[in-house]
C-alpha positions as CSV (number, residue, x, y, z in Angstrom):
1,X,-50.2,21.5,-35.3
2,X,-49.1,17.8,-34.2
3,X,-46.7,16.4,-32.9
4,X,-43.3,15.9,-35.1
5,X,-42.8,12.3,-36.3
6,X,-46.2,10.6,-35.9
7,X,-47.5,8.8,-38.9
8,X,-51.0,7.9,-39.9
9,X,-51.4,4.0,-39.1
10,X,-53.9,1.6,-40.1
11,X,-52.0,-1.0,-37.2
12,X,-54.8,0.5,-34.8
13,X,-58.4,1.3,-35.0
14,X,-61.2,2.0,-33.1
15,X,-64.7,0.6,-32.1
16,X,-67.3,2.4,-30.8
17,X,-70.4,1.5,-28.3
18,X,-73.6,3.9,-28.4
19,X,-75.2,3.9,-25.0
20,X,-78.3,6.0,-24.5
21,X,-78.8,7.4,-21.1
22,X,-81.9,9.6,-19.5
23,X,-79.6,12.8,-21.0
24,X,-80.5,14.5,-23.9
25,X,-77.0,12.6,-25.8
26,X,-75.9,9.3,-25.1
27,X,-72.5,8.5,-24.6
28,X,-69.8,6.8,-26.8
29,X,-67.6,4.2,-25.1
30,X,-64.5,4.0,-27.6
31,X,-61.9,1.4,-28.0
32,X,-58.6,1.8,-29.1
33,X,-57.8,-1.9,-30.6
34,X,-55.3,-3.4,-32.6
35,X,-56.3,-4.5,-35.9
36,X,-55.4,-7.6,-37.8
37,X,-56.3,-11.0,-37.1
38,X,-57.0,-10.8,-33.2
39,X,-58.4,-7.2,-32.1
40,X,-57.0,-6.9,-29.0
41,X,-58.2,-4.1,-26.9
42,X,-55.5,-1.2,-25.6
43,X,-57.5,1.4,-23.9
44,X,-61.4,2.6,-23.6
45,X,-62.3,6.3,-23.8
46,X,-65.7,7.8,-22.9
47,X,-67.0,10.6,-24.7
48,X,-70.0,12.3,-23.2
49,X,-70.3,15.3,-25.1
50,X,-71.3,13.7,-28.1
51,X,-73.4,16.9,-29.9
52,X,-69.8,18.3,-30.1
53,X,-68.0,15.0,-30.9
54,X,-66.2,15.2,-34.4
55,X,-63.6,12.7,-35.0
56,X,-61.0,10.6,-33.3
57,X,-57.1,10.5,-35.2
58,X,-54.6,7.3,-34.4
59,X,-50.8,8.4,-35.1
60,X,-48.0,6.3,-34.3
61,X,-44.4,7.1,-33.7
62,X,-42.0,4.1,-34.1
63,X,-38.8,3.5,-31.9
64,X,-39.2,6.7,-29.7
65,X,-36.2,6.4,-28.0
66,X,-36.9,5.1,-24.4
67,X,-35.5,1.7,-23.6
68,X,-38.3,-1.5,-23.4
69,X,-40.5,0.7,-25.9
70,X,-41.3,0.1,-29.5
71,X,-43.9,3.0,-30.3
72,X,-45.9,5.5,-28.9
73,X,-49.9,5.4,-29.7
74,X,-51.4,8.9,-30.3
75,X,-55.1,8.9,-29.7
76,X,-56.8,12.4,-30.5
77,X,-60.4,13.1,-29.8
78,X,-61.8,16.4,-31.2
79,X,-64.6,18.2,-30.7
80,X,-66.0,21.4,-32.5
81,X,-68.1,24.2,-31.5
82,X,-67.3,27.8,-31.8
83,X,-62.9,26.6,-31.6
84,X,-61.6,22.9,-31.5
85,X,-60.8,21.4,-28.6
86,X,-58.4,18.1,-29.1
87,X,-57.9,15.8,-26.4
88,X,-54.5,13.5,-26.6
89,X,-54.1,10.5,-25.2
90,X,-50.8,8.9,-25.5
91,X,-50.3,5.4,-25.0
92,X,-46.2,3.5,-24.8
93,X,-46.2,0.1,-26.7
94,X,-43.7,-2.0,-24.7
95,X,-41.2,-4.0,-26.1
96,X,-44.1,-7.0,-24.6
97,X,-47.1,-5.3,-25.7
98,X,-47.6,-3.9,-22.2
99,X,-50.0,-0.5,-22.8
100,X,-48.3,2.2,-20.5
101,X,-50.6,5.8,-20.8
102,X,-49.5,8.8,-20.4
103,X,-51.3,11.9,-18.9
104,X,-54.5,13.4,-21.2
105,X,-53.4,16.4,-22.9
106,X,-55.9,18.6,-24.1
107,X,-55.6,21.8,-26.5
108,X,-58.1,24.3,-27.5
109,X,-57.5,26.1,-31.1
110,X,-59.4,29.4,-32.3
111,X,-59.0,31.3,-35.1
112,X,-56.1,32.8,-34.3
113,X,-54.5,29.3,-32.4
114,X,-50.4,29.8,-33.0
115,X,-50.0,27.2,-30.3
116,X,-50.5,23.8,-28.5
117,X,-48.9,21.3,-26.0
118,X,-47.6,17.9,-26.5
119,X,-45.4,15.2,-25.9
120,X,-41.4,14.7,-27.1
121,X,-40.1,11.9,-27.0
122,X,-36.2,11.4,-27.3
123,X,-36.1,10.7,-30.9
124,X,-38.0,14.0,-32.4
125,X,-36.3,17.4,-32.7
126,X,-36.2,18.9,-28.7
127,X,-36.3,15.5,-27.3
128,X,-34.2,14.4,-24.3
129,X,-32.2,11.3,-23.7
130,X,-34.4,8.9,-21.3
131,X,-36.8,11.7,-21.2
132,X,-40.7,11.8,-22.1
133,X,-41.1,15.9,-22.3
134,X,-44.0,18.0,-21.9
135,X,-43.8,20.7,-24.0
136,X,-45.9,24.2,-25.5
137,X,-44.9,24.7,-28.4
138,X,-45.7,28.4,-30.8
139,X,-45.2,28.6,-34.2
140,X,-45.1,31.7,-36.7
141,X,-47.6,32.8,-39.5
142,X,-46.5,30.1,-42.0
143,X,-46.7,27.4,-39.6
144,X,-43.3,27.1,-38.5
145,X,-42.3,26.0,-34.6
146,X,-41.0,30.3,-33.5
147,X,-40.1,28.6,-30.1
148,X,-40.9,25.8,-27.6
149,X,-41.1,25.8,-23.8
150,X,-40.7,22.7,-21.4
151,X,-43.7,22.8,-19.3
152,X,-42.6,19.1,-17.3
153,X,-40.7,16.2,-17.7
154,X,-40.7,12.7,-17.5
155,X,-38.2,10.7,-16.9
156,X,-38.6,7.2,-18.3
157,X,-36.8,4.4,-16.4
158,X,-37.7,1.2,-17.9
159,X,-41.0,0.1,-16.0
160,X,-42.5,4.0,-15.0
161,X,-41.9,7.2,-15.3
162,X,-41.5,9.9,-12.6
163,X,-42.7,13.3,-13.2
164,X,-39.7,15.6,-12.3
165,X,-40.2,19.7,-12.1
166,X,-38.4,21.2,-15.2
167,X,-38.1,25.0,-15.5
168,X,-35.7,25.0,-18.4
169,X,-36.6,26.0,-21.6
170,X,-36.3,25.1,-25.3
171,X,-36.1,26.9,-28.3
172,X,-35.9,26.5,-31.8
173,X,-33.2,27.6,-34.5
174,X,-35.9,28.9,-36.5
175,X,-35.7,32.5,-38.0
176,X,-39.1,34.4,-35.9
């Protein structure tokens, strides 16, 4: 359950820094850097809970439809025990290379998960014009989106964006 439009990338990687501590795991300290000739680092994550650590996913979605931004980075960090919890961290690419994150979003998924939140960007299926939207989205038994809600948006406005209360929902052309 991702979002719609990311691709796999190999533009981005990340490098990771063991550091033991007096607890019983250390912690990771991982970069997000762009690969190629000069690494240049974009963002640093910590992961603490590093028995449960699993793997870390880099999408990418190209021209998401916000002026002065040529891709969105999509940095998930999952974890498993008894259900997988994924942290998101999205990151806007500036026309400049400026690295503009977004708010952590984090999902847990069971068994039984037939839903998660994300990001939507103009560009994808739901998106808004000028608008970076946070949305749930459920889906039916074969995997399909059965609806999706708009829990907040953002309104994108060249240099920031403004969190604006939303109550409106979304939802999908697709037979339930």
């Amino acid at each position: 359950m991702k979002a719609q439009n990311f691709q796999k990338t190999e533009k981005y990687i990340v490098q990771t820094e063991i550091k033991e501590n007096e607890a019983k795991y250390p912690t990771y300290t991982v970069d997000l850097l762009r690969s190629g000739g000069i690494s240049k680092k974009l963002s640093t994550v910590v992961i603490n809970d590093t028995e449960l650590f699993e793997d870390i996913f880099i999408t990418t979605l190209e021209n998401p439809g916000l002026e002065g931004i040529s891709e969105v980075i999509k940095m998930e960090v999952e974890y498993i025990a008894c259900c997988a919890e994924v942290q998101s961290y999205y990151y806007l690419i500036s026309n400049d290379s400026k690295v503009i994150p977004l708010p952590q979003l984090t999902n847990v998924y069971c068994e039984d998960s037939d839903s998660d939140s994300q990001y939507t960007f103009p560009t994808q299926e739901y998106g808004v014009k000028g608008n970076i939207l946070e949305t749930h989205t459920s889906y039916n038994e074969s995997s399909e989106i059965k609806y999706v809600c708009l829990k907040q948006g953002l309104v994108w406005n060249q240099v920031l964006y403004d969190f604006q209360k939303n109550t409106t929902a979304i939802t999908s052309n697709t037979k339930i």
